[in-house]
DSSP file (Angstrom, degrees, kcal/mol; ACC not computed):
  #  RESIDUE AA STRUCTURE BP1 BP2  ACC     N-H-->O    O-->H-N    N-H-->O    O-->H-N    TCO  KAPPA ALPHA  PHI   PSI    X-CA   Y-CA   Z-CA
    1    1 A X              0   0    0      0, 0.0     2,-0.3     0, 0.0     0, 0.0   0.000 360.0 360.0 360.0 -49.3  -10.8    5.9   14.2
    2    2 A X        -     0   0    0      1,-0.1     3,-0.1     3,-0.0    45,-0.1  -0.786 360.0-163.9 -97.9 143.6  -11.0    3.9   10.8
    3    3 A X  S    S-     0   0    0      1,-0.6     2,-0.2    -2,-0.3    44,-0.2   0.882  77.4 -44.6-106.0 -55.9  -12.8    0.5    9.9
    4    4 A X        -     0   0    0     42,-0.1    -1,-0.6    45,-0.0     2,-0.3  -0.805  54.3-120.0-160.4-170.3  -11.0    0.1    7.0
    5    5 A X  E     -a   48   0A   0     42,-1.4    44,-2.5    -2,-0.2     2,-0.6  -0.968  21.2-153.4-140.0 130.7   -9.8    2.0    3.9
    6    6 A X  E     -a   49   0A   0     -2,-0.3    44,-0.2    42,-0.2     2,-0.1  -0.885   5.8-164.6-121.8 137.8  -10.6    1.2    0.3
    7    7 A X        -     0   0    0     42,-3.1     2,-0.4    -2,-0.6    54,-0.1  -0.265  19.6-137.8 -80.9 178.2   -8.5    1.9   -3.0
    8    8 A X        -     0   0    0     42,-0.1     2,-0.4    -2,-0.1    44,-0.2  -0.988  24.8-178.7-130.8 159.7  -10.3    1.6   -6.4
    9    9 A X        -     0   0    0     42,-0.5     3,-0.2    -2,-0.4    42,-0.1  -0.980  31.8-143.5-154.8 152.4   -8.3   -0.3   -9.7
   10   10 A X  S    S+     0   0    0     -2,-0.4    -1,-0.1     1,-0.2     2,-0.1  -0.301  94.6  45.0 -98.8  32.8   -9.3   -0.9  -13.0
   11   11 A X     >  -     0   0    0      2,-0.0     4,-3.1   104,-0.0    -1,-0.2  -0.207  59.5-178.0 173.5  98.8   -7.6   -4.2  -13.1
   12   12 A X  H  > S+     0   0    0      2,-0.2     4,-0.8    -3,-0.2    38,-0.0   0.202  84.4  58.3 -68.8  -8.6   -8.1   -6.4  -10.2
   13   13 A X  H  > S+     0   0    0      2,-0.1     4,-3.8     3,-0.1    -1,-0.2   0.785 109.1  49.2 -61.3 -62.7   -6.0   -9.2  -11.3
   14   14 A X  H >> S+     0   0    0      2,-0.2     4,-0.8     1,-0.2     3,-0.5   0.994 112.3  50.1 -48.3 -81.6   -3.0   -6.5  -11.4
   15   15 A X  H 3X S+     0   0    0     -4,-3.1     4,-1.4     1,-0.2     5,-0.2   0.637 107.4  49.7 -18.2 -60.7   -3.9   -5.3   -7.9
   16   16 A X  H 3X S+     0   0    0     -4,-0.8     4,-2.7     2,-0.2     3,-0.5   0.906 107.3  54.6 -42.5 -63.9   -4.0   -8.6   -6.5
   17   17 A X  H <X S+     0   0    0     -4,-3.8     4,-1.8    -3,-0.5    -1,-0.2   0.883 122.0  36.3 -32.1 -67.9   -0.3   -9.4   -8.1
   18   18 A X  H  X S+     0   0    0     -4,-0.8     4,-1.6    69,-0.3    -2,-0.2   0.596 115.5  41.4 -48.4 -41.2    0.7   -6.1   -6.2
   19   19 A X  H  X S+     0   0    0     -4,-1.4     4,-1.8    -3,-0.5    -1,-0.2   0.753 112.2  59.4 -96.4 -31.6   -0.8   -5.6   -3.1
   20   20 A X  H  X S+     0   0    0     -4,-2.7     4,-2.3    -5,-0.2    -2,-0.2   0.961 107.7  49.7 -74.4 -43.7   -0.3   -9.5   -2.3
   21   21 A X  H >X S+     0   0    0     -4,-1.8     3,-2.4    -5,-0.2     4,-1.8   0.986 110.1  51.1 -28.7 -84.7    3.7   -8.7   -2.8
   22   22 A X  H >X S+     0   0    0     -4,-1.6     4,-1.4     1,-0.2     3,-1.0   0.691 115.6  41.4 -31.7 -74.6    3.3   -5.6   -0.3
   23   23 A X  H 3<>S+     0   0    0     -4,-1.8     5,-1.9     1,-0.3    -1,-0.2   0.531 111.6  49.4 -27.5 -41.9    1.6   -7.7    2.5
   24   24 A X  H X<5S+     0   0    0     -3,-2.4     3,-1.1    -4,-2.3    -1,-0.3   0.893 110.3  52.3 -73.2 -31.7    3.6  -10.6    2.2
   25   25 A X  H <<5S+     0   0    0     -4,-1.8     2,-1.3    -3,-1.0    -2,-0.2   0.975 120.4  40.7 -57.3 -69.4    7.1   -7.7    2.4
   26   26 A X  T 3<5S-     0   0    0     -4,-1.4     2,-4.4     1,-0.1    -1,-0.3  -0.338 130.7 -99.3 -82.8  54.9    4.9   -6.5    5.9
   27   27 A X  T < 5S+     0   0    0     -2,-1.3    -3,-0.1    -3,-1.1    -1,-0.1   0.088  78.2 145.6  59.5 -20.9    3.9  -10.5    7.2
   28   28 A X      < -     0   0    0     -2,-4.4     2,-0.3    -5,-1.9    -1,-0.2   0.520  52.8-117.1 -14.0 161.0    0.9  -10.2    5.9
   29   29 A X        -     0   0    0     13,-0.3    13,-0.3     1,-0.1    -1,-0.1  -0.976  36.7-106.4-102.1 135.1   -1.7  -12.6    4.1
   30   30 A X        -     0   0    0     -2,-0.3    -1,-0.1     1,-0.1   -10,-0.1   0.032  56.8 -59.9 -64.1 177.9   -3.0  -12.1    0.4
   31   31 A X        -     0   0    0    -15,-0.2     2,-0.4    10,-0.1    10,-0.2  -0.073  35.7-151.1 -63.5 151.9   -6.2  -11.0   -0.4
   32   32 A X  E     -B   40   0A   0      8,-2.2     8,-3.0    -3,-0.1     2,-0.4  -0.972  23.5-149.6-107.2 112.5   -9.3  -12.7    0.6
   33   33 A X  E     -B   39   0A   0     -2,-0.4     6,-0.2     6,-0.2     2,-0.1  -0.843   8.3-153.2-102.1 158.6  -11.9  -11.8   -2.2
   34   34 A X    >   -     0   0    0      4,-1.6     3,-1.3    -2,-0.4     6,-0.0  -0.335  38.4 -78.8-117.6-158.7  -15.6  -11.5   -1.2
   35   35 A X  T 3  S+     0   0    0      1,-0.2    -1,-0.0    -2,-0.1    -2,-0.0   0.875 131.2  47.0 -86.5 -42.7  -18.9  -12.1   -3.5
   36   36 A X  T 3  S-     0   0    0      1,-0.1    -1,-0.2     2,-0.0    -3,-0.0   0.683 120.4-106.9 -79.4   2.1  -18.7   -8.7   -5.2
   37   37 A X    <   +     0   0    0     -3,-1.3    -2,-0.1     1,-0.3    -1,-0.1   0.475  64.8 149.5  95.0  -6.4  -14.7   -9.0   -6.0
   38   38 A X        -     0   0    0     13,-0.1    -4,-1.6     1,-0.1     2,-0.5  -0.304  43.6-129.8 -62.7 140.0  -13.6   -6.9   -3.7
   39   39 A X  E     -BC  33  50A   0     11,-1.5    11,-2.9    -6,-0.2     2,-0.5  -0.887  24.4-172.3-103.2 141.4  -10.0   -7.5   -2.2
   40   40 A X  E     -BC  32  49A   0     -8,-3.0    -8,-2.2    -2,-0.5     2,-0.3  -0.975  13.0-169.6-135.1 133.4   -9.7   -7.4    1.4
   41   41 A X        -     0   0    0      7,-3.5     7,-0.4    -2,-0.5     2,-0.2  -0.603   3.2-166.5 -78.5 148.1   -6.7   -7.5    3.2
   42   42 A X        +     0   0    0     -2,-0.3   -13,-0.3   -13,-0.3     2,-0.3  -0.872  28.4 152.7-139.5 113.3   -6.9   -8.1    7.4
   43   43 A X  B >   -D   46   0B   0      3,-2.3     3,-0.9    -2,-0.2   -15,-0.1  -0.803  64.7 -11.3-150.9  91.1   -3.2   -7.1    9.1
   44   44 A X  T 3  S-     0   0    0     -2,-0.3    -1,-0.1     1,-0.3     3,-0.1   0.853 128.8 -52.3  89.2  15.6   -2.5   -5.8   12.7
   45   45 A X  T 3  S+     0   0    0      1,-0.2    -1,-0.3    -3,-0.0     2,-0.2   0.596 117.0 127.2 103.0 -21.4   -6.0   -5.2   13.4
   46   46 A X  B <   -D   43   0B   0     -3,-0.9    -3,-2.3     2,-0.0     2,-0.4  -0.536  47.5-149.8-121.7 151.5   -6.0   -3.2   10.1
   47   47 A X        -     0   0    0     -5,-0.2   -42,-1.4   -44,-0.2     2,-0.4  -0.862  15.0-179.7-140.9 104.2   -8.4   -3.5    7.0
   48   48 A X  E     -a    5   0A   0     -2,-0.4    -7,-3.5    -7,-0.4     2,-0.4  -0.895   4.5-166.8-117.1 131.3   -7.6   -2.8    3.4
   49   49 A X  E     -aC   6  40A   0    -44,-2.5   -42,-3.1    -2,-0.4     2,-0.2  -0.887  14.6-163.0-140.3 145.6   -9.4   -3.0    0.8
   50   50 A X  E     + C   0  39A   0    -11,-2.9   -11,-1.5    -2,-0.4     2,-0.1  -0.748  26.4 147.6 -89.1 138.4   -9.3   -3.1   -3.1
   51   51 A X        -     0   0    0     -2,-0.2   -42,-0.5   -13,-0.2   -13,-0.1  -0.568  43.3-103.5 172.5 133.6  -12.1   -2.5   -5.7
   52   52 A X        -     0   0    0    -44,-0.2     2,-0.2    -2,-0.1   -42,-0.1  -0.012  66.9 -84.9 -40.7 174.9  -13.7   -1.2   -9.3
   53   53 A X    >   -     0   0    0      4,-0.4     3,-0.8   -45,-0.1    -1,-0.1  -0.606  31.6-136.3 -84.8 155.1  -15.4    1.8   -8.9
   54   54 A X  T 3  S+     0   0    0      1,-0.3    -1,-0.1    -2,-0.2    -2,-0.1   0.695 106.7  53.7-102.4 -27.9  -19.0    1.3   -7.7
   55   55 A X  T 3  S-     0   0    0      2,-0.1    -1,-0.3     1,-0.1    -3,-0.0   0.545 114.5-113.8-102.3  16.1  -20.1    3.7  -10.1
   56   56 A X  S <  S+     0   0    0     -3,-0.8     2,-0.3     1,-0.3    -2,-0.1   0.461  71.7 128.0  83.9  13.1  -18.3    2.1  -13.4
   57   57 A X  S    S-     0   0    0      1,-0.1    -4,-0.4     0, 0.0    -1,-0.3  -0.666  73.4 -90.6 -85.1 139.4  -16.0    4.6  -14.1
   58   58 A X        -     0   0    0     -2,-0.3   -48,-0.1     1,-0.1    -1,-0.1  -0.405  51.7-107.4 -98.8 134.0  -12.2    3.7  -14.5
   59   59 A X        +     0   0    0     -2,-0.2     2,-0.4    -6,-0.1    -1,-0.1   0.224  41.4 176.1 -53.9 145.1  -10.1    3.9  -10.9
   60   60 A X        -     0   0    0    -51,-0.1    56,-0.2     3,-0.0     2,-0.1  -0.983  30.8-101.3-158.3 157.1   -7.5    6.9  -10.1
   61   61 A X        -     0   0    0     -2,-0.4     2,-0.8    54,-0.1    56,-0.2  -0.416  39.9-100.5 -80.5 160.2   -5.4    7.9   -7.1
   62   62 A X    >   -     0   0    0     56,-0.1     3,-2.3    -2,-0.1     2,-1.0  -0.606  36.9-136.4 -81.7 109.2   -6.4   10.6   -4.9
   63   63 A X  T 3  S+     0   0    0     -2,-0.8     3,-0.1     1,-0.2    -1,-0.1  -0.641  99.7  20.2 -84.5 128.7   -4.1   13.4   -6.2
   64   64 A X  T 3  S+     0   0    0     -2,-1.0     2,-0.3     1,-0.4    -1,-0.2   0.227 105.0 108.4 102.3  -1.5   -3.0   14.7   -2.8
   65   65 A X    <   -     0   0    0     -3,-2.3    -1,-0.4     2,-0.0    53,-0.3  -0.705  45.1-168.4 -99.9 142.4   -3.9   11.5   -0.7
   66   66 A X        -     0   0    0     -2,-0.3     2,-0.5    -3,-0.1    53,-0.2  -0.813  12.8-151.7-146.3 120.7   -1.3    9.0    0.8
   67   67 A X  E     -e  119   0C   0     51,-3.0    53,-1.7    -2,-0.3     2,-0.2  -0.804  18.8-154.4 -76.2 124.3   -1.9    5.5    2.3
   68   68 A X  E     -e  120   0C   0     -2,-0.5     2,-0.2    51,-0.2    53,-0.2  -0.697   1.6-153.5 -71.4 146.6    0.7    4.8    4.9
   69   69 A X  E     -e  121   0C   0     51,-1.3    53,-1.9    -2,-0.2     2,-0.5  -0.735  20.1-123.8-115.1 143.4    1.6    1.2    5.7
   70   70 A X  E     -e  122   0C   0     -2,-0.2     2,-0.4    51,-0.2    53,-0.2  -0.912  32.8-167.0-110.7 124.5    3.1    0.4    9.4
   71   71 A X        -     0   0    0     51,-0.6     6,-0.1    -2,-0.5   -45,-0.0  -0.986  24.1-145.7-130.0 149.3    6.6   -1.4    9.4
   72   72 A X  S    S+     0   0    0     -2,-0.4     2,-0.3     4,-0.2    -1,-0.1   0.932  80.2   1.5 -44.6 -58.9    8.7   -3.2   12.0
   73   73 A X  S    S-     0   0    0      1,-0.1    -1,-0.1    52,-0.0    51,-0.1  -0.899  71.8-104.4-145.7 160.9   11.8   -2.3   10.9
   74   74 A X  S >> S+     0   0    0     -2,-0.3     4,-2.8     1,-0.3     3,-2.8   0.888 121.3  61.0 -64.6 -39.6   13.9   -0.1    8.2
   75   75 A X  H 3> S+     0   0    0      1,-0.3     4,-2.3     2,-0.2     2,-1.1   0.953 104.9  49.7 -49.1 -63.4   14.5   -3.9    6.6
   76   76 A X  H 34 S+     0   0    0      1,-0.3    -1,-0.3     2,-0.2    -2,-0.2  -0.003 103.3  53.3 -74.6  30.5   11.0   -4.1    6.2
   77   77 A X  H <> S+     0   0    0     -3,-2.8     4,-2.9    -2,-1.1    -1,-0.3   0.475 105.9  55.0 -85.0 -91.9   10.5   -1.1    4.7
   78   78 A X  H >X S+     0   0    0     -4,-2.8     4,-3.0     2,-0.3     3,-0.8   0.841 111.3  51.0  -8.0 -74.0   13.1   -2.0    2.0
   79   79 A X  H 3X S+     0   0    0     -4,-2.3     4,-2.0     1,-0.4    -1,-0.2   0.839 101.3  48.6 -56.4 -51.4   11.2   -4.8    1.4
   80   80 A X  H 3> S+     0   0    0      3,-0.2     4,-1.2     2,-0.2    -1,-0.4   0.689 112.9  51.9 -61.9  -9.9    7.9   -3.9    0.9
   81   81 A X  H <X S+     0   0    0     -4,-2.9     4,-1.7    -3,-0.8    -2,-0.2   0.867 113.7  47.7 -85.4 -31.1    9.1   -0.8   -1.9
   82   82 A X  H >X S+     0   0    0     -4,-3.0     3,-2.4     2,-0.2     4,-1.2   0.950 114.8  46.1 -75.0 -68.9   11.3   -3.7   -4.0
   83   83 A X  H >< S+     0   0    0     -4,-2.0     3,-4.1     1,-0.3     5,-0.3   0.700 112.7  47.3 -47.8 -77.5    8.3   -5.9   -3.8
   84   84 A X  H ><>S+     0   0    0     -4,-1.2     5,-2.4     1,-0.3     3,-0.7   0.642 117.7  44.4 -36.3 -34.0    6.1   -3.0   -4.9
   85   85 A X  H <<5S+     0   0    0     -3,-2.4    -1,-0.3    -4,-1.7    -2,-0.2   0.569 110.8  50.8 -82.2 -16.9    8.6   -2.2   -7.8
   86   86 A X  T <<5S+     0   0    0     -3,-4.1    -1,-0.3    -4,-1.2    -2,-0.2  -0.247 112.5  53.8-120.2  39.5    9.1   -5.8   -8.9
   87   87 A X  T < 5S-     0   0    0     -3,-0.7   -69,-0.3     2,-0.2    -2,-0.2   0.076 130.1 -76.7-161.6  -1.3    5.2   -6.1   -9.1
   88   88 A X  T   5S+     0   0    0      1,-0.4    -3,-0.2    -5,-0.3    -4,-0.1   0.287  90.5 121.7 136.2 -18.2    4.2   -3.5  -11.1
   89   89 A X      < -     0   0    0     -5,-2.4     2,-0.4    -6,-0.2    -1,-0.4  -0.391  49.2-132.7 -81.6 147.9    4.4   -0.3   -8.8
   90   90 A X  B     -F  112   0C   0     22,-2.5    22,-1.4    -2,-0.1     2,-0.4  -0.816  18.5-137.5 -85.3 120.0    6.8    3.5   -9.5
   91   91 A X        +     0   0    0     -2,-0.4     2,-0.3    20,-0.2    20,-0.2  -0.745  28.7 174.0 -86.7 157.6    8.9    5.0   -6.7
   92   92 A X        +     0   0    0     -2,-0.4    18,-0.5    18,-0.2     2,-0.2  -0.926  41.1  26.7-154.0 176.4    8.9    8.6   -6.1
   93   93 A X  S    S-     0   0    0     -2,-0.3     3,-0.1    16,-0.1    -2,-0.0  -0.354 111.6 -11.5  66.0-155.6    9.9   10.9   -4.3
   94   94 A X  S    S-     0   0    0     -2,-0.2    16,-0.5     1,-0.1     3,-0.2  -0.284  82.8 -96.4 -59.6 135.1   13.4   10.1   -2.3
   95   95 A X        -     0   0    0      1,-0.1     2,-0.8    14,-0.1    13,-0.1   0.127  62.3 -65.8 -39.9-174.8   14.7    6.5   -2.3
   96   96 A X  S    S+     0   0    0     13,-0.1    13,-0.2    -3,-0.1     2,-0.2  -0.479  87.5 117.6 -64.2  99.8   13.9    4.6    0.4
   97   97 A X  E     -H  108   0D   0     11,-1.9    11,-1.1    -2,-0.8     2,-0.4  -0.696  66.4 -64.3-168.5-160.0   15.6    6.1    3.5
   98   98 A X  E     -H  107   0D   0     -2,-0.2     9,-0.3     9,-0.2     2,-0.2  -0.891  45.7-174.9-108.7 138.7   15.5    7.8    7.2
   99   99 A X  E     -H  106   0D   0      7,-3.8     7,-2.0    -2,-0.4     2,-0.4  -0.698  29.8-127.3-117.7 176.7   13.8   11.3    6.9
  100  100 A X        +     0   0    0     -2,-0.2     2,-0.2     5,-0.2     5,-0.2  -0.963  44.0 178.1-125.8 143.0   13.7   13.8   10.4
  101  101 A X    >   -     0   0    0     -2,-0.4     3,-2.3     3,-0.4     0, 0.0  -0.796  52.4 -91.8-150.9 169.5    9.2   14.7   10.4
  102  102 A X  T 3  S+     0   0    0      1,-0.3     3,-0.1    -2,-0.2    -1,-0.0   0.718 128.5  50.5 -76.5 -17.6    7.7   16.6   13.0
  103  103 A X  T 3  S-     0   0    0      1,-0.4    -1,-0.3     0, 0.0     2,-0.1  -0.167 120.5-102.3-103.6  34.0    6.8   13.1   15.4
  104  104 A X    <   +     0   0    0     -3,-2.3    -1,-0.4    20,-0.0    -3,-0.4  -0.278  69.4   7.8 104.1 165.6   10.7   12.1   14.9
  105  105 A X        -     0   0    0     20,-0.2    20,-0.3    -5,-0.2     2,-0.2  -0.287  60.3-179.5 -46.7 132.1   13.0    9.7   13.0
  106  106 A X  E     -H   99   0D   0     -7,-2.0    -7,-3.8    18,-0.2     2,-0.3  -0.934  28.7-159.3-142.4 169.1   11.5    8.0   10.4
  107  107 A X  E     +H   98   0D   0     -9,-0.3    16,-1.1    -2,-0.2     2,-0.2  -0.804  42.1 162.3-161.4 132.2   12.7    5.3    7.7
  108  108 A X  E     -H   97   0D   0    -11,-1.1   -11,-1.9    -2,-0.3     2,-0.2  -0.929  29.9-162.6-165.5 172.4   10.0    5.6    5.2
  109  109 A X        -     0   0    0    -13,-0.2    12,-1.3    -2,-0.2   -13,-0.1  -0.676   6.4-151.9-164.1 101.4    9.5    4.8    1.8
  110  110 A X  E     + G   0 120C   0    -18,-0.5     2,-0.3   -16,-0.5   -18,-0.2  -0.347  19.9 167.2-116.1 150.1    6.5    6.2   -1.4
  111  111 A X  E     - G   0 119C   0      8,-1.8     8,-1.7   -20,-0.2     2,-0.6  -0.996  29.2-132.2-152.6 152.8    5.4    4.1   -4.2
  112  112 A X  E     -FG  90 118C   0    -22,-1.4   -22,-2.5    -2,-0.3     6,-0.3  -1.000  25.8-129.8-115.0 128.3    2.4    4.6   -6.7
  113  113 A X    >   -     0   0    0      4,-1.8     3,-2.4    -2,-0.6   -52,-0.1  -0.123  33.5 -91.4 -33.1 140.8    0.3    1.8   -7.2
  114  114 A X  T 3  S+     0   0    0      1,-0.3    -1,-0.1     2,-0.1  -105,-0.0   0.700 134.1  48.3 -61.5  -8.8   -0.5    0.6  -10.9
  115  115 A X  T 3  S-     0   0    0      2,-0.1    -1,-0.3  -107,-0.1   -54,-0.1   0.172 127.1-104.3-123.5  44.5   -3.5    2.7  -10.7
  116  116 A X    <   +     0   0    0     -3,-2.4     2,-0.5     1,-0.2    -2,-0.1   0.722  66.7 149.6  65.0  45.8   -1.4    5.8   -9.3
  117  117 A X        -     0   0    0    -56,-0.2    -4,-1.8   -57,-0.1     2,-0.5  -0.966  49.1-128.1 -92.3 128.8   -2.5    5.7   -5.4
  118  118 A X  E     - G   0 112C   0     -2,-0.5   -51,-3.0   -53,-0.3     2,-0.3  -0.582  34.4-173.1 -97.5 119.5    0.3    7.0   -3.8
  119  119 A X  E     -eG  67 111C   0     -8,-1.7    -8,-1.8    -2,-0.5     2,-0.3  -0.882  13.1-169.2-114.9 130.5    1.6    4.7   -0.9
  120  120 A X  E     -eG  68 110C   0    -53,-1.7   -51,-1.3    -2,-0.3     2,-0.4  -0.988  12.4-153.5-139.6 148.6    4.1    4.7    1.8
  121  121 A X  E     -e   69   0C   0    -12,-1.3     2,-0.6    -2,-0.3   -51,-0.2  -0.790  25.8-163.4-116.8 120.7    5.4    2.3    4.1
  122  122 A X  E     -e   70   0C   0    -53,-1.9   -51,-0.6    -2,-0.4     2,-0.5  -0.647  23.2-176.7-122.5 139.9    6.8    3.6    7.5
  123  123 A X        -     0   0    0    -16,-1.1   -49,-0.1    -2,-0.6   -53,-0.1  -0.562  25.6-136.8 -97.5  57.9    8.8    2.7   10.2
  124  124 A X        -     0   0    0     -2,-0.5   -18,-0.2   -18,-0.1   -19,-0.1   0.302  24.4-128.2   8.4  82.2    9.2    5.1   13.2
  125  125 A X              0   0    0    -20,-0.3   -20,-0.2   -18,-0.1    -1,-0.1  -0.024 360.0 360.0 -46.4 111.0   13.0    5.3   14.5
  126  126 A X              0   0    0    -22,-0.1    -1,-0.1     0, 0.0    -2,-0.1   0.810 360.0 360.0 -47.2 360.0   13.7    4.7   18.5
């Protein structure tokens, strides 16, 4: 359904620091930047990307929006939210932990980003 997803930041340095934590926490590789600066992630098939705003205006999260992140396991949950936290990112909402959602157990986990996009990464319970 989706080619990719893109964030915006006003400090693409920061981002990098951050989002290269999360990736490596899911197996990931750090950003690839391309001629315009953009960071792009490629993980699982999946395509994320980081970048100013096109129209020169300073970056903000989508109040109501949340990118979910796909993880193996609860550990690797854990891991990407300390990474996010030890790299610059808030949690909110509940710690890190197994919630019951309308498709099942899940082990899930919310962060805001350093330029407040609201993040999760989640694991689906057998």
């Amino acid at each position: 359904m989706f080619t990719h997803i893109m964030i915006g930041t006003s400090d693409t340095a920061k981002a990098k620091t951050f989002y290269d934590a999360l990736f490596a926490a899911l197996g990931g590789p750090a950003a690839t930047e391309d001629a315009r600066g953009r960071l792009i992630y490629a993980h699982n098939g999946g395509r994320f990307m980081v970048t100013k705003p096109i129209d020169g205006k300073p970056a903000s999260g989508a109040n109501g929006g949340t990118i979910g992140f796909a993880a193996s396991s609860p550990e690797m949950v854990k891991a990407w939210h300390a990474a996010g936290v030890a790299h610059g990112g808030t949690s909110i909402e509940d710690p890190p932990g197994e919630r019951q959602g309308a498709a099942g157990k899940l082990y899930l986990a919310y962060l805001r980003d350093p330029d407040g996009n609201k993040i999760c990464a989640l694991h689906r319970m057998p």
